[in-house]
C-alpha positions as CSV (number, residue, x, y, z in Angstrom):
1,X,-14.4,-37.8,-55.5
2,X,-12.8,-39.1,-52.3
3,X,-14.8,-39.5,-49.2
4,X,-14.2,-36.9,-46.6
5,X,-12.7,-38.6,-43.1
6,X,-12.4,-36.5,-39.6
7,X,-10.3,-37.6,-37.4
8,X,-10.5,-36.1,-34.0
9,X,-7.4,-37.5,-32.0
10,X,-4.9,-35.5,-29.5
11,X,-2.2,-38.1,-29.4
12,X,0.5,-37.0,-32.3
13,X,1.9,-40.5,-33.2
14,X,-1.6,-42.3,-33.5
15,X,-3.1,-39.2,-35.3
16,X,0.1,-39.6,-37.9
17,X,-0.6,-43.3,-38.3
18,X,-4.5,-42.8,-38.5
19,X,-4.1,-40.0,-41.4
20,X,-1.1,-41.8,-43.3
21,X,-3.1,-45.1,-43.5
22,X,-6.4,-43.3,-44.0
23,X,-4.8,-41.4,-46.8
24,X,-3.0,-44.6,-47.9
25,X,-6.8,-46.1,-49.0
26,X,-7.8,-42.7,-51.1
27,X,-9.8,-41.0,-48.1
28,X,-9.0,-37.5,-47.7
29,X,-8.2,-37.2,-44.0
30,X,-8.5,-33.9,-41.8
31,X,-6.9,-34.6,-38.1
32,X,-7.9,-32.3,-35.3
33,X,-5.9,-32.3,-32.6
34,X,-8.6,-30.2,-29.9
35,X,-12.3,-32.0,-28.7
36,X,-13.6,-28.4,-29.3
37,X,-12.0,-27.5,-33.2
38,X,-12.9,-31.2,-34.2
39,X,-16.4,-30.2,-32.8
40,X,-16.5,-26.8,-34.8
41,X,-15.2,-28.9,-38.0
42,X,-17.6,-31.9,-37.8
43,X,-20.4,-29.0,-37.6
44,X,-19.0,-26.6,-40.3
45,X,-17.8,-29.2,-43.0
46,X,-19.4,-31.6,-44.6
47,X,-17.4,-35.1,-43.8
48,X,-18.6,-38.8,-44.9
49,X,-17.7,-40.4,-41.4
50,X,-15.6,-39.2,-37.9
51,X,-13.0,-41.3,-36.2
52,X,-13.2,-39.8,-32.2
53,X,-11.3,-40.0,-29.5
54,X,-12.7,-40.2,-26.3
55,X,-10.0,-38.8,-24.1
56,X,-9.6,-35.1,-25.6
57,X,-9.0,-31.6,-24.5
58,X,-11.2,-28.9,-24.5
59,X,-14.7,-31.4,-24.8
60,X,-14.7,-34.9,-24.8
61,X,-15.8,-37.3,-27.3
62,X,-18.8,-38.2,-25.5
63,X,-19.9,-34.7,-25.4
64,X,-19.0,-34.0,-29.2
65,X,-21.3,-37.0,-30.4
66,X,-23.9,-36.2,-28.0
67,X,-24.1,-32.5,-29.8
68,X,-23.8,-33.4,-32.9
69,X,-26.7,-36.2,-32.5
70,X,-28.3,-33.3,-30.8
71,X,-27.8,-31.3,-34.0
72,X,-29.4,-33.8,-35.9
73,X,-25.7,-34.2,-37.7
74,X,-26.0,-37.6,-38.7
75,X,-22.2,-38.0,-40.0
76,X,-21.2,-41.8,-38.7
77,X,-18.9,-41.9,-35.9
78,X,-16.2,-44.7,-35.0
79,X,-15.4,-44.4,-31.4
80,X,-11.6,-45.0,-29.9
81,X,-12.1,-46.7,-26.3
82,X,-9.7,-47.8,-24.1
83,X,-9.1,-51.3,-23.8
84,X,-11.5,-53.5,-21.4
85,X,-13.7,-50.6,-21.6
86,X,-17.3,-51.9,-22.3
87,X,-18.4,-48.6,-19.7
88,X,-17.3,-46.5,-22.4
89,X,-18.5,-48.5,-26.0
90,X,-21.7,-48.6,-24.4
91,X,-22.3,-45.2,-23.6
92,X,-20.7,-44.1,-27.0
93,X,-23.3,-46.6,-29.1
94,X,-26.5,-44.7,-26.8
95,X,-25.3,-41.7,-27.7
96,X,-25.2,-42.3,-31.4
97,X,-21.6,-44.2,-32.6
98,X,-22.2,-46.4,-35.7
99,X,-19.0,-48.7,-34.0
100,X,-15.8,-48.4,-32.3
101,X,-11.9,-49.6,-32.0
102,X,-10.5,-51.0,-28.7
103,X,-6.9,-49.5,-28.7
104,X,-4.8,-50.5,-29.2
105,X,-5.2,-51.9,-32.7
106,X,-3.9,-52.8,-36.1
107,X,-4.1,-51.0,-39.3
108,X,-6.4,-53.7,-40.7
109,X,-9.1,-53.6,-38.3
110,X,-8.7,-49.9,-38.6
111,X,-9.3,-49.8,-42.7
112,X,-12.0,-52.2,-42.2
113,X,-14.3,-50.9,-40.1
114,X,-13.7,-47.8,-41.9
115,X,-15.0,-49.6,-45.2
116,X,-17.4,-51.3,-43.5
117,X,-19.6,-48.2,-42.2
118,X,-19.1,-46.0,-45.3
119,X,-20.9,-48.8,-47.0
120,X,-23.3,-49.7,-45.0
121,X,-24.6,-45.8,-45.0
122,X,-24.3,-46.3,-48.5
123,X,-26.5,-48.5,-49.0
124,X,-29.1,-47.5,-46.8
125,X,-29.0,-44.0,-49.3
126,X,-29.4,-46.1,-52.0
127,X,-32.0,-48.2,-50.7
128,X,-34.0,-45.2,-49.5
129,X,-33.9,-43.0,-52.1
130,X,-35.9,-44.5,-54.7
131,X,-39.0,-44.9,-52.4
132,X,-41.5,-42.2,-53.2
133,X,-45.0,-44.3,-52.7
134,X,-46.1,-44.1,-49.2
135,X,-44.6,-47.3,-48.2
136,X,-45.6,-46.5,-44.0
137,X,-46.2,-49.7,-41.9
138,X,-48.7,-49.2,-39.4
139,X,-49.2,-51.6,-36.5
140,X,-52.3,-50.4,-33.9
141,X,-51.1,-47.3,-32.7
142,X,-47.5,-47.7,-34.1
143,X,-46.9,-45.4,-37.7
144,X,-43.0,-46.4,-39.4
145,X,-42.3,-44.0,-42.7
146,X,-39.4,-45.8,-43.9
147,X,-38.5,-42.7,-46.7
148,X,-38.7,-39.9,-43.7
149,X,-36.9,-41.9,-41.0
150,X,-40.0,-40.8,-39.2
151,X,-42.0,-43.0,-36.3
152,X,-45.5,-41.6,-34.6
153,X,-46.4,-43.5,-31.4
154,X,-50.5,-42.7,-30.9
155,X,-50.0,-39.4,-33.0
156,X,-47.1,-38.9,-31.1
157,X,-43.6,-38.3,-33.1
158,X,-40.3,-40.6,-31.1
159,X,-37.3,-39.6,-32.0
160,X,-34.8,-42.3,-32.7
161,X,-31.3,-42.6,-34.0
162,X,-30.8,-44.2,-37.8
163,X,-29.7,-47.4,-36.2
164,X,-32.6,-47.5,-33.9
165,X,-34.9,-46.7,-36.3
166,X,-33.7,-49.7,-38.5
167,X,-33.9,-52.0,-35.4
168,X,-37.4,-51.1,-34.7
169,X,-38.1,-51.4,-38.9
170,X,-36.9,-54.7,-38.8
171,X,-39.0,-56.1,-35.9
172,X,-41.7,-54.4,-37.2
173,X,-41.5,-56.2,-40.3
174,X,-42.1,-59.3,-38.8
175,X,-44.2,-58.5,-35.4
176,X,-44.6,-60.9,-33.4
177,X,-41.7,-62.8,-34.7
178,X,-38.8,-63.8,-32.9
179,X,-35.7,-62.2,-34.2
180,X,-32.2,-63.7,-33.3
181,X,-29.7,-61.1,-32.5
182,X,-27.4,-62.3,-35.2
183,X,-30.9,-61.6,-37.9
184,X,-31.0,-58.2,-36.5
185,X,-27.1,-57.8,-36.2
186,X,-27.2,-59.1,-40.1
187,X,-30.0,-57.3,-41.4
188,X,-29.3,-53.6,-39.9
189,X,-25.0,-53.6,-39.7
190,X,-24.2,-56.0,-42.4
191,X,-22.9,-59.2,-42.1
192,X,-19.3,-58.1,-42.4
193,X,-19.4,-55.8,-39.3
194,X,-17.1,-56.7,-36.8
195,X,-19.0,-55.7,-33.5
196,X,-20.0,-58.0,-31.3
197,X,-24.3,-58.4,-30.6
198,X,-23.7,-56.5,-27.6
199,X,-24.6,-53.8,-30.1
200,X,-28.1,-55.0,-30.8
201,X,-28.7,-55.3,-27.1
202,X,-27.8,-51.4,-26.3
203,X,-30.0,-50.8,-29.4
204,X,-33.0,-52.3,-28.5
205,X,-32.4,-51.3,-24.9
206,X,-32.4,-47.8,-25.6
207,X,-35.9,-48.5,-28.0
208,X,-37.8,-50.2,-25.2
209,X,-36.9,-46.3,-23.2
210,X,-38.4,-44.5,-26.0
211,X,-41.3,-46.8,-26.6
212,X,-42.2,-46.3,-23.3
213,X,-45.0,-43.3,-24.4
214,X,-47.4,-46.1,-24.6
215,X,-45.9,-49.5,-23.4
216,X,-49.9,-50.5,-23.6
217,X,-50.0,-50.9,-27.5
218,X,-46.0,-51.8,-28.3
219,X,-43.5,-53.1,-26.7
220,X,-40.6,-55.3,-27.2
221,X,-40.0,-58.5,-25.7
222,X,-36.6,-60.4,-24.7
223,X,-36.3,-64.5,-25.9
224,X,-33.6,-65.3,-23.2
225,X,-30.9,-67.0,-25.5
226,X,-32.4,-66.1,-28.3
227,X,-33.4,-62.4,-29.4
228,X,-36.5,-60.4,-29.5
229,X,-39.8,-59.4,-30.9
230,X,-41.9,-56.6,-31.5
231,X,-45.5,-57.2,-29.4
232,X,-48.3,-55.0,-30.3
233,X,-51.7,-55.3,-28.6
234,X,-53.6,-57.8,-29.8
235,X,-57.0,-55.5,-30.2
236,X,-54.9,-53.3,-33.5
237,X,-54.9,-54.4,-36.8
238,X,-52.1,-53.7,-38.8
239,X,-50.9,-53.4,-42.0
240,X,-47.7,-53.6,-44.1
241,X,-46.9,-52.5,-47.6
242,X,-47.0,-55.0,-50.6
């Protein structure tokens, strides 16, 4: 069965070229032309990823990934942004985009980030589902369920995207260690994404916020020129999974 693609663009000759070249690789493409309709559609219909505009009528595409995030719709979203535009790729990756396009650009960029992210949730699916063993790593006062997607922070549940939850997976894997950007940017995006590690940086960034319900126990610490590393007090055991 063909994967299901949403494109949520108001600009007629881009939309075209988007669906024909989409369609061209075996997707099966639905364009919506409205910020609102392609809002209603991404909630209604079940789609494998959404390529959104930023610029729309009727709601932008900062406000339809922030409500479906909200919605706990995790569909993966490729922003469009403007060129020169780091403002807006930031703000789109906080909110929840799995990557974006800097317009204007060619068909082959297009096709693979495409391929790239359908993939890469892919395989996460596959890797998950055949964990059924609680396989939790536990650090002091830090609790990571790898099969729910689930984090408790002293008894307390954090909410966290699915890319910041792999972040914080990784680190926590290794605490303690320092983790280059590019092990990160390898490890949870793949090494054929084509974003640059200003990604991992917004990532983490937006982790350090969250962890923040008990900086005391966890935290995560910047290597200037390096990367980072997860820091749990030194009074809590922990353990990980064999």
């Amino acid at each position: 069965m063909s994967q299901r693609l949403l494109v949520i663009e108001d600009e007629p000759t881009l939309a075209r070229l988007l669906s024909y070249n989409l369609t061209q690789e075996g997707y099966e493409v639905t364009i919506s032309d409205h910020g609102t309709t392609g809002f209603e559609r991404a909630v209604q219909e079940p789609f494998d990823l959404i390529v959104l505009d930023l610029m729309l009528p009727g709601m932008n595409g900062f406000d339809i990934l922030g409500k479906l995030r909200g919605k706990g719709i995790a569909t993966p979203v490729i922003i469009l942004t403007a060129k020169n535009a780091e403002e807006e790729v930031v703000q789109g990756l906080k909110l929840g985009a799995d990557d974006y396009i800097t317009k204007p650009f060619g068909v082959s960029e297009l096709l693979a980030r495409v391929a790239t992210v359908l993939r890469r949730v892919s395989g996460v699916k596959e890797e998950a589902a055949p964990q059924t063993s609680d396989s939790a790593i536990r650090l002091g006062k830090l609790e990571i369920f790898p099969e729910k997607y689930e984090v408790l922070l002293g008894g307390t549940s954090i909410s966290l995207r699915p890319k910041e939850f792999e972040v914080l997976l990784y680190l926590a894997r290794k605490p303690g260690v320092v983790l280059t950007r590019d092990d990160l940017m390898n490890a949870v995006w793949g090494f054929d994404y084509i974003g640059g590690q200003r990604t991992v940086d917004v990532h983490v960034s937006s982790l350090r916020k969250k962890l923040e319900l008990d900086p005391e126990s966890v935290h995560i610490d910047s290597i200037r020129g390096v990367g980072y590393k997860l820091v749990i007090n030194k009074g809590s055991a922990h353990h990980q999974p064999s």
